[in-house]
C-alpha positions in Angstrom: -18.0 -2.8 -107.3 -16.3 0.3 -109.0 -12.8 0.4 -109.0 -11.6 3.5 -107.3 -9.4 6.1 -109.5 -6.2 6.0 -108.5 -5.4 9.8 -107.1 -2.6 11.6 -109.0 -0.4 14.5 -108.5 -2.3 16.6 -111.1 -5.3 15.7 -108.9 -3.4 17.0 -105.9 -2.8 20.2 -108.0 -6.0 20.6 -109.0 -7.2 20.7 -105.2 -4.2 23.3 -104.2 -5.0 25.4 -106.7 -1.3 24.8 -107.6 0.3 23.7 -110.9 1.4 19.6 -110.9 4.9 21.2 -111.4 4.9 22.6 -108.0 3.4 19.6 -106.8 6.0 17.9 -107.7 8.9 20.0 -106.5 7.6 19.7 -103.3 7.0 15.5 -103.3 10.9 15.8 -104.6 12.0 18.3 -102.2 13.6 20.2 -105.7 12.8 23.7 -105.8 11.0 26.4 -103.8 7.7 26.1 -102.4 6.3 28.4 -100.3 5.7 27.2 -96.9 1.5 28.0 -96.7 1.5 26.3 -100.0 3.5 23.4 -98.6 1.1 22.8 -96.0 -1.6 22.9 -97.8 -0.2 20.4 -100.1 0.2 18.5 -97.5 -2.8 18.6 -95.7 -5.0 17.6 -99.1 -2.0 14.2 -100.1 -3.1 13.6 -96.1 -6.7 13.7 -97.0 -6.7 12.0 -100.4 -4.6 9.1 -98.9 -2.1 9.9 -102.1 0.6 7.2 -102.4 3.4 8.9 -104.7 4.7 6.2 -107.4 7.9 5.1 -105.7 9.5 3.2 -109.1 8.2 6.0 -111.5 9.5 8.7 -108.9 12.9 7.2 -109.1 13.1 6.5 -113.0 12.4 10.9 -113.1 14.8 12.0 -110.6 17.5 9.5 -111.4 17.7 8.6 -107.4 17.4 5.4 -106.2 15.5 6.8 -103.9 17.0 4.3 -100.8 19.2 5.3 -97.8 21.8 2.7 -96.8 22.7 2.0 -93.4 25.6 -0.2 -92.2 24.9 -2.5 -89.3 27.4 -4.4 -87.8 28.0 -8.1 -89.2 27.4 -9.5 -85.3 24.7 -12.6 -84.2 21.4 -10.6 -83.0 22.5 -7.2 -84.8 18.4 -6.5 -85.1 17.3 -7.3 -81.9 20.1 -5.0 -80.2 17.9 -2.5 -78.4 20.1 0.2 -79.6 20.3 -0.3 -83.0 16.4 -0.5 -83.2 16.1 2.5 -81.8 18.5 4.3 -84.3 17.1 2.1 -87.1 13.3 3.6 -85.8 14.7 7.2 -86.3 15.7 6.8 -89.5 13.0 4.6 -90.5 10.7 7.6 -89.7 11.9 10.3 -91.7 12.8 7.9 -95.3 9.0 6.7 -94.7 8.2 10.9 -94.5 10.2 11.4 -97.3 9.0 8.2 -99.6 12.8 7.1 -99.2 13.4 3.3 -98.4 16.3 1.8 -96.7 18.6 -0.9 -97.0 20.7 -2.6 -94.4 24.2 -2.9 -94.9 25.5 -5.9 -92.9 29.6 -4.9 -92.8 32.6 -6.3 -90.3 33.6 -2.9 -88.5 37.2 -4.4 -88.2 37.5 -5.2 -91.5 37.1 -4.5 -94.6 38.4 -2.4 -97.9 39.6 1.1 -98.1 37.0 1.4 -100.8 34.3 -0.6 -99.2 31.8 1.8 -98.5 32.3 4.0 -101.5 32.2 0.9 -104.2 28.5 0.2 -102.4 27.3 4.0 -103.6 29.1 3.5 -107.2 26.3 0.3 -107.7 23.8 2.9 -107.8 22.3 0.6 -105.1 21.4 4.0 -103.0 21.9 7.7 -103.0 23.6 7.8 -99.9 24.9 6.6 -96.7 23.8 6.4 -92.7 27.1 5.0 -90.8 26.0 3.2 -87.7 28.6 1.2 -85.3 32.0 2.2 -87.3 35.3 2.6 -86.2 37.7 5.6 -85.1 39.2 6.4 -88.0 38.2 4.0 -90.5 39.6 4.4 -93.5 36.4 3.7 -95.0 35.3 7.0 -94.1 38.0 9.0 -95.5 37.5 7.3 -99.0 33.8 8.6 -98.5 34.5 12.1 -97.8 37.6 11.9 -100.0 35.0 11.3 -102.9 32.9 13.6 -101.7 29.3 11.1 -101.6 27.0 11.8 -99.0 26.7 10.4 -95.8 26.4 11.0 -92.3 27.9 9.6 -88.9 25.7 8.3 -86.4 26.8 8.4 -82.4 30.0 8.9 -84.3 32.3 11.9 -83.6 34.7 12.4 -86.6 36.1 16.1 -87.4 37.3 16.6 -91.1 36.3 17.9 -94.0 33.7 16.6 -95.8 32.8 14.4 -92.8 29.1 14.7 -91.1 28.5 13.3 -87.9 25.0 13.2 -85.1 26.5 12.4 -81.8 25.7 13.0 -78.0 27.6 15.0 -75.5 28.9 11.8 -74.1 31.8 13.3 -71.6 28.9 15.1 -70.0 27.1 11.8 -69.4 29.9 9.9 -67.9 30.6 13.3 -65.3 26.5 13.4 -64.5 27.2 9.6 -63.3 30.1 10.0 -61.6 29.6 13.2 -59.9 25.7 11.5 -58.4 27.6 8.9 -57.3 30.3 10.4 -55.4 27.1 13.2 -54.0 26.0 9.8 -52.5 28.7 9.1 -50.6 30.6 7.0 -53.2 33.6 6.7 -53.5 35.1 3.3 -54.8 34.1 3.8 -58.0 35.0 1.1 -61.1 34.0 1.1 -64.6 33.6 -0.9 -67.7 34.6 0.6 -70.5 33.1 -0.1 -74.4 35.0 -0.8 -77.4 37.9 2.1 -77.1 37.9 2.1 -80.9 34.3 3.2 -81.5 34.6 7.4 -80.8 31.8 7.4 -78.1 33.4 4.0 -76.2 36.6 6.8 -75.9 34.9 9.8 -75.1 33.1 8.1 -72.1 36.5 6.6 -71.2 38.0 9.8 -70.4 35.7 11.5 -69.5 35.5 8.8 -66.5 39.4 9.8 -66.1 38.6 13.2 -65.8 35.6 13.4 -63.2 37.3 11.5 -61.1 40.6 13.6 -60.9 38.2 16.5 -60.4 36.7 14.5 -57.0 40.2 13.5 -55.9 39.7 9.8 -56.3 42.0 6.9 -58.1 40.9 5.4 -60.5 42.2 1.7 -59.3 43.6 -0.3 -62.5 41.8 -3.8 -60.8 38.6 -2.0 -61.0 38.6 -1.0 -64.8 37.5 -3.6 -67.4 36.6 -4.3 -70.9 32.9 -5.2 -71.7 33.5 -3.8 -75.4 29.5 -2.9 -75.1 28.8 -7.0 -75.0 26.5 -8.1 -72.3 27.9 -11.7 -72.1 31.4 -10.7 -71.9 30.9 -7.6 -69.1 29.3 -10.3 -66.8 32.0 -12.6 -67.6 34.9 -9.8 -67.2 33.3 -8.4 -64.0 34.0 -11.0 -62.0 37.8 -9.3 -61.5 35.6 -6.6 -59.7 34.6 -8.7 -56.9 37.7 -11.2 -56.1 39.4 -8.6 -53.9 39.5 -8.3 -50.0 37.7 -4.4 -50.7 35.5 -4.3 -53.8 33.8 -1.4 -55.6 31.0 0.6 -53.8 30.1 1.7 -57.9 30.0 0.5 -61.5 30.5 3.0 -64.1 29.2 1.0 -67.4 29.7 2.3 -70.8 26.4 1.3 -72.4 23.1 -0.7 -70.6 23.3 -3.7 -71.8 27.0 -3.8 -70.0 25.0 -2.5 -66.7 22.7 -5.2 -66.9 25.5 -7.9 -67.3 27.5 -6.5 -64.3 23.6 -6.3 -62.2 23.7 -10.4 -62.8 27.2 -10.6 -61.4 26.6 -8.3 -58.6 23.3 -10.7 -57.6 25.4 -13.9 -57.9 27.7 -12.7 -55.2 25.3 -11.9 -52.7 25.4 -8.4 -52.9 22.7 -5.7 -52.6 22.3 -3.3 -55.5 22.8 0.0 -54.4 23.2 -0.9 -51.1 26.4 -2.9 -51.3 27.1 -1.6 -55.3 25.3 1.2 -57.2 25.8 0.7 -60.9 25.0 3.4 -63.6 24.5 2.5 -67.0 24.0 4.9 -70.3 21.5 4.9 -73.2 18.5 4.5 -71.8 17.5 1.9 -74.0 13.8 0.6 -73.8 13.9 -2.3 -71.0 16.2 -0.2 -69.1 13.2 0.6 -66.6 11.5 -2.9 -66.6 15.1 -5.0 -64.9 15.6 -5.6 -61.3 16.0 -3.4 -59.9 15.2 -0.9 -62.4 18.5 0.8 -63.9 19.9 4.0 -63.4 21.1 5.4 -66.4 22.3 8.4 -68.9 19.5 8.9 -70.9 20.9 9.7 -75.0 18.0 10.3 -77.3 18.8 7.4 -79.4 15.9 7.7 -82.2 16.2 11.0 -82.5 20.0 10.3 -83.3 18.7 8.4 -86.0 16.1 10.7 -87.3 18.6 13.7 -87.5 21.0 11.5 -89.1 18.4 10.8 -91.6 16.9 14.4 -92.2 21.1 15.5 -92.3 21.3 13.1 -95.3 18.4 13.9 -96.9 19.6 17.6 -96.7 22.8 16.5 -98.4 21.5 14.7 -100.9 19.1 17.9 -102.0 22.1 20.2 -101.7 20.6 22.1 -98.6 22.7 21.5 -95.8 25.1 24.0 -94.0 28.5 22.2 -94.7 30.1 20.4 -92.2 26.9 18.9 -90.1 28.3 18.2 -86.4 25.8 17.7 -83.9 26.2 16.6 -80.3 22.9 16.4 -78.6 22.0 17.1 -75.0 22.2 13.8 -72.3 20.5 13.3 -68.9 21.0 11.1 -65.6 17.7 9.0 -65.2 17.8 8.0 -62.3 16.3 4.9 -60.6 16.6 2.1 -58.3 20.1 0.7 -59.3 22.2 3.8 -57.6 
């Protein structure tokens, strides 16, 4: 059988009508292409099946051509719901762009001043997506001190040089709380996330807040810490139950909290929502498929990680608006569990 001839980009230019130079700006994203010439450039790579050379279209551009993402240095990291998700997202767009990545494993309580910023001076990638960091981590000041690209993800950091995709997550937290109390609730607890990741905060006082505005305490014996761990929110909410008059709502920070505190609430003998509603936030994928079904704030969590991706990509081609800050829309799902 005939071997088949590999297609090439002067083959792509030949059938655009196009010169390979223009071809090529617009595989490298270098240059200006016209946008009716873009699509049909990409309509005939679609058609040939065109794989660009990955190794020779890094040696020509002097790119590494690989995104790095940091994932926290935690048993399970990959099959976290969430951290798929985002993963997905950016997956996505370096696949679009014939990028790669490369997981980062890193300790988000530890770790160098320079940590981050030595990784980009090995030339290992051209630039960085920060997943699961810290509020201020001095990690990410050497970054933006040095001026290499990279972007937050559900991350919310203002300073120079600093780009961050994040969700409006005070909205979130009032959407719960104010559906709860519209329901006749009105003992309302919550577990908070780890206060020293930026949403874990925001969603904190946000909680504060809504529930000033509805004239209700927030009770002390009904706040715990399930630093977004299901294991430990089921162990920690058993302090929500011990008391003569117990919570009529849980509040949780993330949904694999909810679901931990949903175990707790079953073990006791308790109805969910009759006896406790609980409320969870992200949405993440088996969210709909527990018993009973969760009610949660829906964050678009892959799309966080695709506009993460596309905001570095835009950074590393010299074509994005400086400072990128984005905090996306969030929605109350709701379903059986309040």
């Amino acid at each position: 059988m005939k071997k088949q001839r590999k297609i090439t980009i002067a083959d792509i230019a030949r059938e655009a009508g196009v010169s390979a130079m223009t071809v090529s700006r617009y595989l490298n994203g270098k240059g200006p292409v016209a946008a009716s010439t873009a699509e049909r450039i990409k309509a005939i790579i679609e058609r040939l099946e065109y794989n660009p050379n990955w190794l020779a279209r890094s040696l020509s551009s002097k790119k590494s051509m690989i995104i790095g993402v940091t994932i926290p240095r935690i048993e399970h990291a990959l099959l976290d719901n969430y951290i798929a998700q985002i993963l997905s997202g950016v997956t996505d767009v370096a696949l679009q762009n014939d990028y790669r990545i490369m997981l980062l494993p890193f300790n988000p309580e530890h770790g160098t001043d320079n940590e981050f910023s030595n990784w980009y001076h090995s030339k290992m990638f051209d630039g960085l997506i920060l997943l699961k960091t810290m509020h201020r981590d001095p990690r990410i000041k050497s970054l933006a001190e040095q001026k290499i690209p990279f972007v937050l993800a559900n991350h919310k950091y203002y300073a120079p040089d600093v780009h961050f995709i994040d969700v409006n997550n005070k909205l979130g937290i009032r959407l719960a709380v104010e559906y709860l109390v519209e329901n006749g609730r009105s003992r309302i607890a919550f577990v908070a996330g780890d206060l020293r990741e930026t949403n874990a905060r925001d969603r904190w006082n946000a909680f504060c807040k809504t529930m000033q505005e509805q004239n209700l305490t927030v009770n002390k014996e009904w706040v715990i810490h399930g630093q977004f761990n299901q294991e430990i929110a089921y162990r920690e909410s058993e302090k929500l139950f011990r008391a003569k008059t117990i919570p009529d709502a849980v509040v949780c920070s993330d949904d694999y909290m909810a679901i931990g505190v949903i175990r707790r609430i079953k073990e006791r003998g308790l109805r969910i929502p009759d006896d406790v509603a609980v409320i969870g936030f992200d949405d993440i994928e088996i969210a709909a498929y527990i018993q009973p079904a969760l009610t949660t704030v829906r964050q678009p969590i892959e799309k966080i990680g695709r506009l993460a991706a596309e905001s570095l990509l835009k950074l590393l081609n010299g074509k994005a608006d400086q400072p990128i800050r984005r905090l996306l829309s969030v929605q109350l799902i709701k379903r059986e569990s309040a």
